[in-house]
mmCIF file of the N, C-alpha and C atoms, coordinates in Angstrom:
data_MODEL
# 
_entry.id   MODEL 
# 
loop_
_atom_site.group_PDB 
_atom_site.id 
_atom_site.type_symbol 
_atom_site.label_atom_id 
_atom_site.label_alt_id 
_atom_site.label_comp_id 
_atom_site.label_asym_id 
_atom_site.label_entity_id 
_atom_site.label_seq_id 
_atom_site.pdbx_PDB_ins_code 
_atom_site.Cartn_x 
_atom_site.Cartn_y 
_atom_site.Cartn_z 
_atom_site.occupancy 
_atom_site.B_iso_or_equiv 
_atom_site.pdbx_formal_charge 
_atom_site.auth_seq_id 
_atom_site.auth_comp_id 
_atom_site.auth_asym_id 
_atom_site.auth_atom_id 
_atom_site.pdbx_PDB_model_num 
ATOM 1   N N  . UNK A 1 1  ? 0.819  -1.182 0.000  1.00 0.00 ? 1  UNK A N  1 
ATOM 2   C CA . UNK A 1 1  ? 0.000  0.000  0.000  1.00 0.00 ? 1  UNK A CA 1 
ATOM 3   C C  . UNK A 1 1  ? 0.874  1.261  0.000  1.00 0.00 ? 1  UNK A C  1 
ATOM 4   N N  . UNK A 1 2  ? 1.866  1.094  0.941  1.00 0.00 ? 2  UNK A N  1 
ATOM 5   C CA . UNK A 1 2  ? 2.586  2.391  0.417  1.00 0.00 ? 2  UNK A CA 1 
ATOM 6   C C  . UNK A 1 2  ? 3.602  2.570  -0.685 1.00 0.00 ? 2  UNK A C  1 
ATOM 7   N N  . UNK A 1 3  ? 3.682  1.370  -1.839 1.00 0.00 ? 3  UNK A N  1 
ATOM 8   C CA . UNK A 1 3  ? 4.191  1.700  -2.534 1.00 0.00 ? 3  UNK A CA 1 
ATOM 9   C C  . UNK A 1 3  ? 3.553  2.696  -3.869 1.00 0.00 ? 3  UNK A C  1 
ATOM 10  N N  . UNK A 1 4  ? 2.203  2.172  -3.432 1.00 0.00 ? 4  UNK A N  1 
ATOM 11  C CA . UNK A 1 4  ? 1.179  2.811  -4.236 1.00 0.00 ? 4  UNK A CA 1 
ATOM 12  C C  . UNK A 1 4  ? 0.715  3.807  -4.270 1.00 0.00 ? 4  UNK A C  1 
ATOM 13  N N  . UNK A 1 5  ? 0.531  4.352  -2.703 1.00 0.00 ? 5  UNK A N  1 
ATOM 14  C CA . UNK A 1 5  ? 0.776  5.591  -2.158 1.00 0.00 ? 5  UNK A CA 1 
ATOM 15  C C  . UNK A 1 5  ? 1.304  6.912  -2.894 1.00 0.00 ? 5  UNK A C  1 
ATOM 16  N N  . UNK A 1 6  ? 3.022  5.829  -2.498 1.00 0.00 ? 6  UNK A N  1 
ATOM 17  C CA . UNK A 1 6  ? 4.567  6.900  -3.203 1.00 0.00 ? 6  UNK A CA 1 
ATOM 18  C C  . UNK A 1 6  ? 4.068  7.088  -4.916 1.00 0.00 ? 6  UNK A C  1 
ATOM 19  N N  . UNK A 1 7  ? 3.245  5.935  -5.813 1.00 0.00 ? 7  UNK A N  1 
ATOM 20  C CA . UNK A 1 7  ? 3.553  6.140  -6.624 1.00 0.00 ? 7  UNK A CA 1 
ATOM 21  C C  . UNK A 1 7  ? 2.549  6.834  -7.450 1.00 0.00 ? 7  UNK A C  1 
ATOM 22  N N  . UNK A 1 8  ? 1.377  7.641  -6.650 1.00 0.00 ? 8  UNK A N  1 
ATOM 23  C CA . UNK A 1 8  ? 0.371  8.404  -7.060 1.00 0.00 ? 8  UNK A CA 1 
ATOM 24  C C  . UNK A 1 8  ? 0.652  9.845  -6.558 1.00 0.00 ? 8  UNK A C  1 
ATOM 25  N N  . UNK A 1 9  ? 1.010  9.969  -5.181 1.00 0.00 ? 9  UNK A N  1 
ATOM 26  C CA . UNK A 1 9  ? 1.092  11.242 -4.619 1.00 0.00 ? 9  UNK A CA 1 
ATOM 27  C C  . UNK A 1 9  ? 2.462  11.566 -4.048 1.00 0.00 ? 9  UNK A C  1 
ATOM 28  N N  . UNK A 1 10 ? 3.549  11.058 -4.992 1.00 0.00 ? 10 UNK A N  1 
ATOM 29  C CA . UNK A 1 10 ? 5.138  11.567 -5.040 1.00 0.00 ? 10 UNK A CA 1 
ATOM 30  C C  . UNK A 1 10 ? 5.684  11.940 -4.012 1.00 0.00 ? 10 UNK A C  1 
ATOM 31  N N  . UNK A 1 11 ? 5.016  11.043 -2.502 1.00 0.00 ? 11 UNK A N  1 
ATOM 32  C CA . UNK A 1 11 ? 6.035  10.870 -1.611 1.00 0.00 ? 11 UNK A CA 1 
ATOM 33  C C  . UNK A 1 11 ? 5.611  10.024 -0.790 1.00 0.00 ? 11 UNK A C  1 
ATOM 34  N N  . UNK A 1 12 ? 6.229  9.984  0.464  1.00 0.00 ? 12 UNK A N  1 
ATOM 35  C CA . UNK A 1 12 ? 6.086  8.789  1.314  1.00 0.00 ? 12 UNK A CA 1 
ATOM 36  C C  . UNK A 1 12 ? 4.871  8.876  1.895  1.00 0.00 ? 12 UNK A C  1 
ATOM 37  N N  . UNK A 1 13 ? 4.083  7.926  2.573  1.00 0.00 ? 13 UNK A N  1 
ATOM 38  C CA . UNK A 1 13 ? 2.669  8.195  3.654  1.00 0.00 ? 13 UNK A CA 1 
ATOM 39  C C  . UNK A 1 13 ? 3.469  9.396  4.708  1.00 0.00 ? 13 UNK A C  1 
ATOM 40  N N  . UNK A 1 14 ? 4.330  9.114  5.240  1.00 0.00 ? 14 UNK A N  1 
ATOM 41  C CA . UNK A 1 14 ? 5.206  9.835  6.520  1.00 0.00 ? 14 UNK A CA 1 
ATOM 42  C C  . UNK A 1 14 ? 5.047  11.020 6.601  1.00 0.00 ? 14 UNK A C  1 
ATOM 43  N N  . UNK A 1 15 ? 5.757  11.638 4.927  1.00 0.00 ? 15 UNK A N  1 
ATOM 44  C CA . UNK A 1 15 ? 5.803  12.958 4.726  1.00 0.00 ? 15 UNK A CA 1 
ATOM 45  C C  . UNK A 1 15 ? 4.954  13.560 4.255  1.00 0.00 ? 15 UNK A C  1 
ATOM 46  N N  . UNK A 1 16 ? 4.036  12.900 3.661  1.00 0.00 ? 16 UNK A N  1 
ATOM 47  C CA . UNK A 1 16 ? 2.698  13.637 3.194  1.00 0.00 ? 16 UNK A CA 1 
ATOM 48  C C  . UNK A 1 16 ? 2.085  13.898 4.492  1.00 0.00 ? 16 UNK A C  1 
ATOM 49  N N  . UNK A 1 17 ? 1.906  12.808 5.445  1.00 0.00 ? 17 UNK A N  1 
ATOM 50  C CA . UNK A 1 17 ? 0.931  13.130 7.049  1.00 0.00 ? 17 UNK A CA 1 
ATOM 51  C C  . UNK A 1 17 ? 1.457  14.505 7.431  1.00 0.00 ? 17 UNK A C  1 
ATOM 52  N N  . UNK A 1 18 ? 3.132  14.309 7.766  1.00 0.00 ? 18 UNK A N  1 
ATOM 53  C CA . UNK A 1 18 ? 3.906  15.640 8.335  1.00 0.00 ? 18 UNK A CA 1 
ATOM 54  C C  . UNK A 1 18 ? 3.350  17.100 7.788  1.00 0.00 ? 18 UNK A C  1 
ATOM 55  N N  . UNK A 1 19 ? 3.865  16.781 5.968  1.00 0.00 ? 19 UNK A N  1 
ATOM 56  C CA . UNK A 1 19 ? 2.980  18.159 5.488  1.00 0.00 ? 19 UNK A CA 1 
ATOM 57  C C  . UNK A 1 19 ? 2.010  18.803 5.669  1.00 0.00 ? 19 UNK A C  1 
ATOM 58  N N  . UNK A 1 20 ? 0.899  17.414 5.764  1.00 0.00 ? 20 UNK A N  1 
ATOM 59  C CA . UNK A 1 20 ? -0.494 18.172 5.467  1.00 0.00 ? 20 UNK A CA 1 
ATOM 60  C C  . UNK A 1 20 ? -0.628 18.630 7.376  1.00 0.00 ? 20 UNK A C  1 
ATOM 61  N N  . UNK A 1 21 ? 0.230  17.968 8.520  1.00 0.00 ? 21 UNK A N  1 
ATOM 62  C CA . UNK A 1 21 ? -0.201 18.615 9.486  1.00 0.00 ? 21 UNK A CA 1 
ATOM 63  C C  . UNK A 1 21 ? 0.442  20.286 9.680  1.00 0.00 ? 21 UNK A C  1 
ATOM 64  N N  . UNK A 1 22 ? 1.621  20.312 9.003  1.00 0.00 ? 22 UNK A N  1 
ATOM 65  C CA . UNK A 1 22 ? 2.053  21.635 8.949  1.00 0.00 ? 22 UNK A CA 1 
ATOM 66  C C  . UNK A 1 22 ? 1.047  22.396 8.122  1.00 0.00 ? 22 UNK A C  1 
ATOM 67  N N  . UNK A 1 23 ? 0.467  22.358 7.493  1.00 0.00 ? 23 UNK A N  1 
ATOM 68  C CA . UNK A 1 23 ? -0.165 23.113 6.593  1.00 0.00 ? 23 UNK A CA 1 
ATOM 69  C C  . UNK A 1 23 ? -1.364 23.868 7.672  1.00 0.00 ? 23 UNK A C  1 
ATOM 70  N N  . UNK A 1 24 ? -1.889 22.687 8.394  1.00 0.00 ? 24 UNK A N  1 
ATOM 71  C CA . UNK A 1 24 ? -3.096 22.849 9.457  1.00 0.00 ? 24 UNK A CA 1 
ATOM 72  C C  . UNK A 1 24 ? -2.725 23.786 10.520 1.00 0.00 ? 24 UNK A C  1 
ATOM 73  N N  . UNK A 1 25 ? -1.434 23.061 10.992 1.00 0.00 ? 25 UNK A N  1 
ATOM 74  C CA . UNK A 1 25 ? -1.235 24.171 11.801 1.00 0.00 ? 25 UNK A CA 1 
ATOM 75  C C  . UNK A 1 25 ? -0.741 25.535 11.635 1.00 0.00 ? 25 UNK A C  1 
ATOM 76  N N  . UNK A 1 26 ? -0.640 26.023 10.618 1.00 0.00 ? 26 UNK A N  1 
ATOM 77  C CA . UNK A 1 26 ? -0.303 26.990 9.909  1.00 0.00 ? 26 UNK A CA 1 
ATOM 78  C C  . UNK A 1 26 ? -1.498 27.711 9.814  1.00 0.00 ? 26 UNK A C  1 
ATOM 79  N N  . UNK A 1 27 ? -2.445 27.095 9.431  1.00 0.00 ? 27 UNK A N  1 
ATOM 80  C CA . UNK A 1 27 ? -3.777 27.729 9.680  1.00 0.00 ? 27 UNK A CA 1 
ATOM 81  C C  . UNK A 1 27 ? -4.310 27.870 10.841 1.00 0.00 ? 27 UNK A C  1 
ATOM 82  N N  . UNK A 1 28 ? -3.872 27.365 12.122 1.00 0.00 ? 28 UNK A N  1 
ATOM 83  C CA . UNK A 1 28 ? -4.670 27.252 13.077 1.00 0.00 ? 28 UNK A CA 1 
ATOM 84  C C  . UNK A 1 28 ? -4.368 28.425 14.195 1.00 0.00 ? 28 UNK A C  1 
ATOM 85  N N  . UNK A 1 29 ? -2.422 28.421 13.515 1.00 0.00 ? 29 UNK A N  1 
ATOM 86  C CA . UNK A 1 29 ? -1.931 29.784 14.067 1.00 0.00 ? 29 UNK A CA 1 
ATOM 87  C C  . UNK A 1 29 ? -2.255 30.961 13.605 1.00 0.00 ? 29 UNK A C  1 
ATOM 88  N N  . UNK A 1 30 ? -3.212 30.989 12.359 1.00 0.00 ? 30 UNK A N  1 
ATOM 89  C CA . UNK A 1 30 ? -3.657 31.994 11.754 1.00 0.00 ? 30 UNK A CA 1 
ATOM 90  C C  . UNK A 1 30 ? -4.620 32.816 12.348 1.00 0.00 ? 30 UNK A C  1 
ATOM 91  N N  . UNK A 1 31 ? -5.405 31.375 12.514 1.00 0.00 ? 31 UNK A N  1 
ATOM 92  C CA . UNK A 1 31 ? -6.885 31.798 13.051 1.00 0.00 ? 31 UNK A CA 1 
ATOM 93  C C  . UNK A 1 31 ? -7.574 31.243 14.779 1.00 0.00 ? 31 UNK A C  1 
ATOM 94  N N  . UNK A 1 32 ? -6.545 31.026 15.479 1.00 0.00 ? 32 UNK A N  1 
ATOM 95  C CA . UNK A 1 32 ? -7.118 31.232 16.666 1.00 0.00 ? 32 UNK A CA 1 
ATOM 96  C C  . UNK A 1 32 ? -5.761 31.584 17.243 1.00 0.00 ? 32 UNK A C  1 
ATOM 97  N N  . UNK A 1 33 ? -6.502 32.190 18.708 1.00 0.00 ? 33 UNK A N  1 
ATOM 98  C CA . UNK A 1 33 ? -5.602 32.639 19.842 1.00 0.00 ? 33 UNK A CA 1 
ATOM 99  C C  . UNK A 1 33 ? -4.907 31.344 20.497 1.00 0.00 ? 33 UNK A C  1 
ATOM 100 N N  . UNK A 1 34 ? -4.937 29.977 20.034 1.00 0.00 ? 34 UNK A N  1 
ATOM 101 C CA . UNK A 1 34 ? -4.379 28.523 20.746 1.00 0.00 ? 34 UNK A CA 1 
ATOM 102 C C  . UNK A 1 34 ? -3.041 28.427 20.851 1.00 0.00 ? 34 UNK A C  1 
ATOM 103 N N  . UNK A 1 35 ? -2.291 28.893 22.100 1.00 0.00 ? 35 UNK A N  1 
ATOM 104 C CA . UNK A 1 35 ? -0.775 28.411 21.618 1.00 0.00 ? 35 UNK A CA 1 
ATOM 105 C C  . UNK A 1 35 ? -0.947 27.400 21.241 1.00 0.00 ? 35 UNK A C  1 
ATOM 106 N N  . UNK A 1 36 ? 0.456  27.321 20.822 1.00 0.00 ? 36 UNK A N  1 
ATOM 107 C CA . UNK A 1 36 ? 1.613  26.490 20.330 1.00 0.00 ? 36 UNK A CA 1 
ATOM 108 C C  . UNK A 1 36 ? 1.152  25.201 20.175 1.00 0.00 ? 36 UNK A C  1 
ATOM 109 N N  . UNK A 1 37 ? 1.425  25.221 21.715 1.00 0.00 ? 37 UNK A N  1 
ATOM 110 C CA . UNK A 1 37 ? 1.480  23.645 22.250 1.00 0.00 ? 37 UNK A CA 1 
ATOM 111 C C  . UNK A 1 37 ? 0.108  23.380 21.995 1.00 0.00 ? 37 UNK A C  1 
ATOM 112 N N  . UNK A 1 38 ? -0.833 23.554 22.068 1.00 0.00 ? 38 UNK A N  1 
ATOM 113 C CA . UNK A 1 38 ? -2.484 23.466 22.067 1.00 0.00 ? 38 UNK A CA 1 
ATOM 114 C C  . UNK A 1 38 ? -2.427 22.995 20.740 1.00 0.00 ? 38 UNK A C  1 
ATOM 115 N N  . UNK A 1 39 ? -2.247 23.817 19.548 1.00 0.00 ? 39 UNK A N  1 
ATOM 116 C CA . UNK A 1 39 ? -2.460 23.113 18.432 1.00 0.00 ? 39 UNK A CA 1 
ATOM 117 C C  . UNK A 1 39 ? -1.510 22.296 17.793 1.00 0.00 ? 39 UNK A C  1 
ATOM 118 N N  . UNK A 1 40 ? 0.045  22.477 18.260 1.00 0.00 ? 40 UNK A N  1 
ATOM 119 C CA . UNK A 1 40 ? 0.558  21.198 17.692 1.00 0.00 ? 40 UNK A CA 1 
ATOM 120 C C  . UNK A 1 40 ? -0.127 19.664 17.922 1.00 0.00 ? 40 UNK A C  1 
ATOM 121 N N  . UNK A 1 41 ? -0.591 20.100 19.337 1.00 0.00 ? 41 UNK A N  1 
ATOM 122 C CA . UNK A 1 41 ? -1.483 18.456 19.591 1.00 0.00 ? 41 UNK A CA 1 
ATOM 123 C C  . UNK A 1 41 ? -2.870 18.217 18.935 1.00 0.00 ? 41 UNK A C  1 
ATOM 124 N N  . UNK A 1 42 ? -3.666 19.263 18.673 1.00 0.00 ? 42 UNK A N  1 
ATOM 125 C CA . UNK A 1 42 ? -4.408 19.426 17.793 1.00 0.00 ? 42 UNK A CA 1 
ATOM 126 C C  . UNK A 1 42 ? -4.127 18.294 16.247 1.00 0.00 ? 42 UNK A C  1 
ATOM 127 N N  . UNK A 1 43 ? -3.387 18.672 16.142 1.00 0.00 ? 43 UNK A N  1 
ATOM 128 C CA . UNK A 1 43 ? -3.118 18.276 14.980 1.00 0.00 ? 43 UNK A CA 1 
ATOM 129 C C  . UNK A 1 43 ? -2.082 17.211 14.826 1.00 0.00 ? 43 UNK A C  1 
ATOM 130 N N  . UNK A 1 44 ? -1.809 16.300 15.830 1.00 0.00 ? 44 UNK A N  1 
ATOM 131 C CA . UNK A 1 44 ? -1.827 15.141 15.778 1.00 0.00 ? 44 UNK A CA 1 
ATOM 132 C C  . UNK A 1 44 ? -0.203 14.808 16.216 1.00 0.00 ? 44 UNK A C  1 
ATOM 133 N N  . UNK A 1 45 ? 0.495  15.915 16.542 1.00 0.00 ? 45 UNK A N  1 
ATOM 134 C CA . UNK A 1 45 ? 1.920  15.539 17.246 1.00 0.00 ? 45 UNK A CA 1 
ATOM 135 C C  . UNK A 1 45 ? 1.919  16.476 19.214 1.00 0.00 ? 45 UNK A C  1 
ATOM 136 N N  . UNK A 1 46 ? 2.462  15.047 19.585 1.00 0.00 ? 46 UNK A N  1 
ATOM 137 C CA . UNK A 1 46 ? 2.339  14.996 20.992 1.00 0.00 ? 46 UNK A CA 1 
ATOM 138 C C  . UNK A 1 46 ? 3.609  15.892 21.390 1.00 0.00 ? 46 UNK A C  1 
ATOM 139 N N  . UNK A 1 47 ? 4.667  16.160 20.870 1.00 0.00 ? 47 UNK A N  1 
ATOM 140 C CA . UNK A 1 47 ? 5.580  16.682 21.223 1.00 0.00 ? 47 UNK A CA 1 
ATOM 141 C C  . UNK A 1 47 ? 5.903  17.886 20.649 1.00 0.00 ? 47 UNK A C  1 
ATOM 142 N N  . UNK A 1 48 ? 5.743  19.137 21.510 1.00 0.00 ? 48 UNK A N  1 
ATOM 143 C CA . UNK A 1 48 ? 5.520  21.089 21.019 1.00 0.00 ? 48 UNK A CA 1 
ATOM 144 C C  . UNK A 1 48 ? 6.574  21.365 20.614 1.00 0.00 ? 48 UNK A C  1 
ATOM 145 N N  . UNK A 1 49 ? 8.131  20.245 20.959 1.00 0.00 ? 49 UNK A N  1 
ATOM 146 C CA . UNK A 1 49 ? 9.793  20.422 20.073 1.00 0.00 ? 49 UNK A CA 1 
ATOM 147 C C  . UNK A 1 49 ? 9.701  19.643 18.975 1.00 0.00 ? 49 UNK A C  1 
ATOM 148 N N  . UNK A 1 50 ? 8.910  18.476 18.852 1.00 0.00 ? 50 UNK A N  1 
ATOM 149 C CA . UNK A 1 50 ? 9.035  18.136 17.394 1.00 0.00 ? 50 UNK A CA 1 
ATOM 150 C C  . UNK A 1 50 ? 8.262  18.748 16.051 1.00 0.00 ? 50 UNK A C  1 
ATOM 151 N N  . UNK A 1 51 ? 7.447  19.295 16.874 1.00 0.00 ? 51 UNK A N  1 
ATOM 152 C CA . UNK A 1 51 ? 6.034  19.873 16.159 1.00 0.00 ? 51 UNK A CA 1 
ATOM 153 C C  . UNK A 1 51 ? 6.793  20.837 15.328 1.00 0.00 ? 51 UNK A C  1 
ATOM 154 N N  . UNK A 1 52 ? 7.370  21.718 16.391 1.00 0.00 ? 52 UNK A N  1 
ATOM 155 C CA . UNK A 1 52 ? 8.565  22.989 15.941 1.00 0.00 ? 52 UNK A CA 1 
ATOM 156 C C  . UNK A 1 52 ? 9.267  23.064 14.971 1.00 0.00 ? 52 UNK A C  1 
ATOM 157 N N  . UNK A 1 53 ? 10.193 21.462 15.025 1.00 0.00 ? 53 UNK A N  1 
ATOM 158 C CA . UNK A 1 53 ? 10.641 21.297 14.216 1.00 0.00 ? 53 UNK A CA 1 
ATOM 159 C C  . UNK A 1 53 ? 10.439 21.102 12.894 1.00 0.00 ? 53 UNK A C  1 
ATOM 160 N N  . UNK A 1 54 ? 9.219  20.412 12.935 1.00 0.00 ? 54 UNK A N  1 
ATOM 161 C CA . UNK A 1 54 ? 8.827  19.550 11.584 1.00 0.00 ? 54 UNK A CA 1 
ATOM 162 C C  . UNK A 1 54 ? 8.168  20.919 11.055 1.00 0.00 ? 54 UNK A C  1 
ATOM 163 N N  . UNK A 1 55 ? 7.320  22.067 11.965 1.00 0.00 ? 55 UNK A N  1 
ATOM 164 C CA . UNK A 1 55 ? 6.857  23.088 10.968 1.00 0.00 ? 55 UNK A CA 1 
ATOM 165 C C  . UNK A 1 55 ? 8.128  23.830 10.726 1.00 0.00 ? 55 UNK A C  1 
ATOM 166 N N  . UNK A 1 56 ? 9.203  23.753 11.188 1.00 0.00 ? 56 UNK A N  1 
ATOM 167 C CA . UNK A 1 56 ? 10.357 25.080 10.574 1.00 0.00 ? 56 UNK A CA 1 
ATOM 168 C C  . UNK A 1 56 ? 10.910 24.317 9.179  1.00 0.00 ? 56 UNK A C  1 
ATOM 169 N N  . UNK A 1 57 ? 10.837 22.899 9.049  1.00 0.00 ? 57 UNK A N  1 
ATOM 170 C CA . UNK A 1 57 ? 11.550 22.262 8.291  1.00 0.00 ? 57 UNK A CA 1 
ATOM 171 C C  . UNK A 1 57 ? 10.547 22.972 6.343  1.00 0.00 ? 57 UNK A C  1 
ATOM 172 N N  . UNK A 1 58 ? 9.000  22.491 6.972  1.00 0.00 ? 58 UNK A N  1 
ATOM 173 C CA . UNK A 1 58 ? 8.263  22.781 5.984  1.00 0.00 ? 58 UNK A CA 1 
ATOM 174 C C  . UNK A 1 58 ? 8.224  24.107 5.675  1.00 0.00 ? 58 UNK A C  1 
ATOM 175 N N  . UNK A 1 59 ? 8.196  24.831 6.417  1.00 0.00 ? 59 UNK A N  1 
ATOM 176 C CA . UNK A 1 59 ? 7.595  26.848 6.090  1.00 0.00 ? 59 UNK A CA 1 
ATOM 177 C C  . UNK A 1 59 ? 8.381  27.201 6.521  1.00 0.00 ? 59 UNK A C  1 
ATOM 178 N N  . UNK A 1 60 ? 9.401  26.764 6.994  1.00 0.00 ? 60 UNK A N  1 
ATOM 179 C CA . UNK A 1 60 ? 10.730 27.819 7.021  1.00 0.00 ? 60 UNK A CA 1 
ATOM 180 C C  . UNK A 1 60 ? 11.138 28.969 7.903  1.00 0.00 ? 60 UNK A C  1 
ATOM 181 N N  . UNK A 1 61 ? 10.212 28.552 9.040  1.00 0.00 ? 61 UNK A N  1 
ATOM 182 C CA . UNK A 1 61 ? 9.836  29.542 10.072 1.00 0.00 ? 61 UNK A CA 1 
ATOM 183 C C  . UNK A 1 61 ? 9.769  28.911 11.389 1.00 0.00 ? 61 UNK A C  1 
ATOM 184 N N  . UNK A 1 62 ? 9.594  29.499 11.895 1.00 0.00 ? 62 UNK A N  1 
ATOM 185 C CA . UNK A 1 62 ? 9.470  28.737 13.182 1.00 0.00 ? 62 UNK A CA 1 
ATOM 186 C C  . UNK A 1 62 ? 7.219  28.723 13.401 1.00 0.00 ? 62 UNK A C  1 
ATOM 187 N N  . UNK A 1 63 ? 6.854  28.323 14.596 1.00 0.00 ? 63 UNK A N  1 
ATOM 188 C CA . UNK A 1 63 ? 5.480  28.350 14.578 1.00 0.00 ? 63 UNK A CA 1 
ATOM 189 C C  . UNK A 1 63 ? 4.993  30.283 15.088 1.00 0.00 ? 63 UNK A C  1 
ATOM 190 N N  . UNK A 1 64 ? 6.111  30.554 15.982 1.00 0.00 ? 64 UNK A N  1 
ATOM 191 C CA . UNK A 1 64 ? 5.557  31.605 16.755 1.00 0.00 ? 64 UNK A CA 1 
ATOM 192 C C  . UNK A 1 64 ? 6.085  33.011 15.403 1.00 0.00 ? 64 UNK A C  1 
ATOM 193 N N  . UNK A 1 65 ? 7.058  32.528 14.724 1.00 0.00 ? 65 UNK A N  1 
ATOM 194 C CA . UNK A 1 65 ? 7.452  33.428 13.782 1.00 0.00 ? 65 UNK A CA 1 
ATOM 195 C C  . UNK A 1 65 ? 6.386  33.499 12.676 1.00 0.00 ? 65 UNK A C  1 
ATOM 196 N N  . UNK A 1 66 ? 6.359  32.703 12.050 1.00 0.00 ? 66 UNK A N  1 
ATOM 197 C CA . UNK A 1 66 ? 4.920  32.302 11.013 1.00 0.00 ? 66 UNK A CA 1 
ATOM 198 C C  . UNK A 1 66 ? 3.752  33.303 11.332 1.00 0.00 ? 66 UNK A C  1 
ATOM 199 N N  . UNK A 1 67 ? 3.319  33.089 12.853 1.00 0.00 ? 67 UNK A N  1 
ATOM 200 C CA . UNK A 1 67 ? 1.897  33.325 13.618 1.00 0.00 ? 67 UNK A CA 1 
ATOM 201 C C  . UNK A 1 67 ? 2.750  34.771 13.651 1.00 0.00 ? 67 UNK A C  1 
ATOM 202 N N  . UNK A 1 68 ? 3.793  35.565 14.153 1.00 0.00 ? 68 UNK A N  1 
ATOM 203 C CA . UNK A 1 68 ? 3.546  36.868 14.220 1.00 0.00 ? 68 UNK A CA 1 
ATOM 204 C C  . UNK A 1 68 ? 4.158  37.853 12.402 1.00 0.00 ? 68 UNK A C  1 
ATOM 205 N N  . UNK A 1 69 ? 4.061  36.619 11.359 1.00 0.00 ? 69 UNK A N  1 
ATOM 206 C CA . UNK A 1 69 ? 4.516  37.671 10.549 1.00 0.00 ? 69 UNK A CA 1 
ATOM 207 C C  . UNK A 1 69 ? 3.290  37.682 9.277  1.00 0.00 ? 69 UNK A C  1 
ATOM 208 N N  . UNK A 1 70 ? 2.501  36.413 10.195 1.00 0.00 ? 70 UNK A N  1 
ATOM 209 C CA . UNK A 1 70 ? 0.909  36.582 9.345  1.00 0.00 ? 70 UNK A CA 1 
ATOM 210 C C  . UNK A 1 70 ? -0.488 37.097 9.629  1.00 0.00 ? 70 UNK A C  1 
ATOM 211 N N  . UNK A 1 71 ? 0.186  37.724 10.479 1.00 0.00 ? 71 UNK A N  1 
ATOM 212 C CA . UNK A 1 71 ? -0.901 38.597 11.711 1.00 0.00 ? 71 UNK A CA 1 
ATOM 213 C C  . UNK A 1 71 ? -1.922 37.657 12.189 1.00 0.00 ? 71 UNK A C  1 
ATOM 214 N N  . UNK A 1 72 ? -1.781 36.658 12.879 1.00 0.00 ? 72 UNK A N  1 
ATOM 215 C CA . UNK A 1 72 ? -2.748 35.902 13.550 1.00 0.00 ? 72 UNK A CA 1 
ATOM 216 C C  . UNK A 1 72 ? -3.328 36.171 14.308 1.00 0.00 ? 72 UNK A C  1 
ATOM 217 N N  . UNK A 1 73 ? -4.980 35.498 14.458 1.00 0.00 ? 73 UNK A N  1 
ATOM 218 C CA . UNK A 1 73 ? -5.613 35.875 15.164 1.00 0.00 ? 73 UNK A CA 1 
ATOM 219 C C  . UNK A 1 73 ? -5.056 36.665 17.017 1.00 0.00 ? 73 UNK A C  1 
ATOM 220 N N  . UNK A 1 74 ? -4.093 36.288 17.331 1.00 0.00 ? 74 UNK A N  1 
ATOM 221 C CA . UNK A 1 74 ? -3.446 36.260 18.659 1.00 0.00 ? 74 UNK A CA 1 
ATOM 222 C C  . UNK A 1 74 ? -3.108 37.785 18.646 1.00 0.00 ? 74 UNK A C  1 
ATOM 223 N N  . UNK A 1 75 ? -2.481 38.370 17.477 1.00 0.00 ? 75 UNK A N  1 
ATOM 224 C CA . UNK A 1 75 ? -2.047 39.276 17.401 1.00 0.00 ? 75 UNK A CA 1 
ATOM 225 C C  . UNK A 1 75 ? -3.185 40.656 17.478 1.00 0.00 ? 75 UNK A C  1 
ATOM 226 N N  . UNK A 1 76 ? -4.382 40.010 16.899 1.00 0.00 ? 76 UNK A N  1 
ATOM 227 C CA . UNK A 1 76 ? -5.671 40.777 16.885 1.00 0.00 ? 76 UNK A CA 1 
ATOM 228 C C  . UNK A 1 76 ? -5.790 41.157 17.988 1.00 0.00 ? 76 UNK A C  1 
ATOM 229 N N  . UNK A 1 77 ? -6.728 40.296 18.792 1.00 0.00 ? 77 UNK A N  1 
ATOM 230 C CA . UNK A 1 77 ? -6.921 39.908 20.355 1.00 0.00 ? 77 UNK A CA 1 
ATOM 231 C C  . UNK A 1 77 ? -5.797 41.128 20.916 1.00 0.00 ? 77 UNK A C  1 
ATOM 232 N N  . UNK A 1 78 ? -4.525 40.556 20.849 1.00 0.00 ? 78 UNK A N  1 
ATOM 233 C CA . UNK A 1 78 ? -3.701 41.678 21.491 1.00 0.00 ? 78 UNK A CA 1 
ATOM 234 C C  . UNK A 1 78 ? -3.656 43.233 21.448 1.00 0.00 ? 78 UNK A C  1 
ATOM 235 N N  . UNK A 1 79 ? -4.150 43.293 19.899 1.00 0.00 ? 79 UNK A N  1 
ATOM 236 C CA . UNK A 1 79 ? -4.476 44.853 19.764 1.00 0.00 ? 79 UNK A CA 1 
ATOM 237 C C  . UNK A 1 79 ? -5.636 45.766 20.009 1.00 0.00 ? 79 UNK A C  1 
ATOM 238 N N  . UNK A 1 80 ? -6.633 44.559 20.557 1.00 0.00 ? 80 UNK A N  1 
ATOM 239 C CA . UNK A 1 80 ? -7.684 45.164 20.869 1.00 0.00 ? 80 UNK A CA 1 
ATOM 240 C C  . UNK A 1 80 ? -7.661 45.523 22.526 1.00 0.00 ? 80 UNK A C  1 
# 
């Protein structure tokens, strides 16, 4: 099954899961006030240093950098 996987959607099960959870949480830092840690587990990794990692690897940012240079919801909240 996962060769079939690799050979429709041009990568591993592993790294596609990883991606598509960075992607989520990318959105989630967008749009709610949830640290960090709240939605890395959200979205399906138990650990707020690996989470870190795996989103700096994908977007190139860190989570809290991302969330303050895309004006996230958090940042709203704060200005009000």
């Amino acid at each position: 099954m996962s060769r079939l996987f690799q050979q429709h959607v041009q990568t591993s099960p592993a790294r596609y899961l990883r991606a598509q959870r960075a992607h989520r949480m990318a959105e989630l830092l967008i749009s709610t006030t949830d640290s960090i840690e709240t939605i890395a587990r959200h979205v399906g990794w138990s650990d707020p240093a690996h989470a870190s990692r795996a989103f700096r690897s994908i977007h190139g940012v860190s989570p809290q950098h991302y969330r303050r240079t895309h004006g996230g919801a958090a940042l709203v909240r704060a200005d009000s």
